[in-house]
C-alpha positions, 0 to 999 in steps of 0.5 A: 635731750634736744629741745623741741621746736615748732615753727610756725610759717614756712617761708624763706626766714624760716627755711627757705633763705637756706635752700640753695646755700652750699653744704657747710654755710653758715645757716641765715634761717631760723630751721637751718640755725637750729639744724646746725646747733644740734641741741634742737630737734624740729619736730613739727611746722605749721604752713597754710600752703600745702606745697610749701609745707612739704617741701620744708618738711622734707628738706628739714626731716619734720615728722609733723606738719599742719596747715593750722596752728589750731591743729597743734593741741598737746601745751607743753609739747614745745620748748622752743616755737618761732614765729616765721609768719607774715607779721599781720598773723603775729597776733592771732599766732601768739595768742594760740602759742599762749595756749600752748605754753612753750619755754621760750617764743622766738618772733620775727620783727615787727612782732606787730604792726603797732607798738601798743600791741606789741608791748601788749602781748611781750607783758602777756608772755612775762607774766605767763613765764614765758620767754621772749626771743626777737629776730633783731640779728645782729644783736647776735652777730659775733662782730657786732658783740666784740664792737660794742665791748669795744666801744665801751672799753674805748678802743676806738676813743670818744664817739662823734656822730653815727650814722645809719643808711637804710631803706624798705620801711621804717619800722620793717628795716629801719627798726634794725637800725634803731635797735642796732645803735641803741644795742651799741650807744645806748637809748635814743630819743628822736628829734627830728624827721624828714619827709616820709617816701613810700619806697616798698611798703604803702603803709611803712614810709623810709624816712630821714630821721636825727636822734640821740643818746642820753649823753647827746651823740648825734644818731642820723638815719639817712634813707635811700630807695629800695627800688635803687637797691637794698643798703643797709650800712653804719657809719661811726665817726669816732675820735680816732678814725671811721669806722663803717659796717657795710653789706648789712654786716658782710664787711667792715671798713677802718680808716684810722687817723694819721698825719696827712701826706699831703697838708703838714699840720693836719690829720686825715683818715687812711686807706682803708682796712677792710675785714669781712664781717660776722653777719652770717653767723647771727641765726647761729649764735641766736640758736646758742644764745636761746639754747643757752637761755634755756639750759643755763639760763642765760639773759637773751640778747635781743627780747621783746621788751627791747624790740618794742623799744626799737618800734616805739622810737619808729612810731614817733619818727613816724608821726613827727614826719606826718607833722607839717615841715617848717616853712610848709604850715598853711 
């Protein structure tokens, strides 16, 4: 029997990403995800916008669609309810979805503004048995999984520094790449913040940050500016080449180390090699994963636990930022 899925918020990560993709794509939304999986069976929304829901309804064949999650009474109805709503409705929606005690909770991130209640309502749902699923993607992605056996297995030799170029906010993009490197390298600390700009969000600054690992590999997250464009791309310099994730994870970049046709003595890095990436198959490989989770009970790849790590670290860069720079003390 497929699992029963409620999904609350009927925007675009819910749906609507999907909307105009050709037939036989690779589904980037949380409905299409669980529509190609087949083991899922949506059988109810919740959307406050009346148009919106019924065109979600319609396009994903849902039976039942409310205007309010209040309107969904029957706990233990849902084995699967995902949280597509803007994240200033997290908490008022997890509270209800508490009430209604599905197996499993799939979030978008941040799951709340701040980490404190964050880590609040990921203890809530532990102690309730309740599963805790968070959209950080590429901890789902198939190339991103190969890379850090990779990494690991020392394909690439030892790793020298990283770095992250981001924009759109600390906490709404930057909390990806946080989560990303210490899905690949390990916890981070932070040691240092830049100046904090208010490139989309007022309230969520990009800013320039240097982290590192338990074993001291250097982590920079370098920002750019969302008016300029979205970037979201990885590099890691490693004993043996660079290698880049670009496009957010639609392509990858090698340039392997070889003697320099140039200056005798030496050794550079390549023409590149480029491969396309695995980014598309994320959402689907999240749907196997919690399907999986909760049929053969196998651990989830990104929880909420490791979310509010991901957050804490971009509260501190935050307030490390806020803090007077050298030279600038009155």
């Amino acid at each position: 029997m497929p699992l029963q899925v409620l999904i609350v918020g009927c925007g675009n990560i819910a749906g609507g990403f999907d909307a105009a993709r050709p037939a036989g794509a690779w589904p980037l939304t949380h409905a299409g995800a669980y529509a190609r999986h087949g083991g899922f069976h949506l059988a109810a929304c919740v959307e406050p916008d009346a148009q919106r829901r019924e065109v979600f309804m319609a396009r994903w064949g849902v039976n039942q669609g409310e205007a309010d999650l209040a309107a969904i009474i029957e706990p233990g109805r849902f084995d699967v309810i995902s949280i597509c709503s803007p994240t200033a409705f997290h908490a008022d929606h997890l509270e209800q979805v508490l009430r209604l005690r599905p197996r499993l909770v799939f979030c978008e991130k941040p799951v709340t503004p701040t980490a404190a209640d964050t880590l609040r309502w990921v203890n809530a749902f532990e102690k309730a048995g309740i599963a805790f699923a968070v959209n950080h993607t590429r901890r789902w992605a198939p190339d991103v999984v190969r890379l850090k056996a990779e990494l690991a297995a020392g394909r690439f030799g030892a790793v020298r520094s990283v770095a992250g170029h981001y924009n759109k906010g600390v906490l709404n993009n930057g909390s990806h790449m946080i989560d990303l490197c210490s899905d690949l390298f390990g916890p981070l600390r932070a040691l240092w913040a830049g100046r904090a700009v208010a490139d989309f969000w007022a309230d969520d600054p990009t800013i320039a940050a240097v982290l590192e690992t338990d074993s001291g590999l250097p982590v920079s997250l370098v920002p750019a500016h969302a008016a300029d464009y979205a970037l979201f791309e990885l590099q890691i310099v490693t004993e043996r080449g660079v290698l880049a994730m670009e496009q957010g994870g639609l392509s990858w970049r090698w340039r392997e180390a070889a003697p320099s046709l140039h200056f005798a003595g030496y050794r550079s890095v390549a023409d590149d090699i480029r491969t396309p990436g695995d980014y598309e198959q994320a959402m689907t490989a999240a749907a196997a994963n919690i399907h999986a989770a909760l049929i053969t009970g196998a651990p989830l790849a990104s929880t909420g636990r490791s979310a509010w790590e991901a957050q804490q670290l971009c509260e501190t860069i935050r307030t490390m930022a806020a803090m007077p720079q050298k030279g600038q003390e009155s």
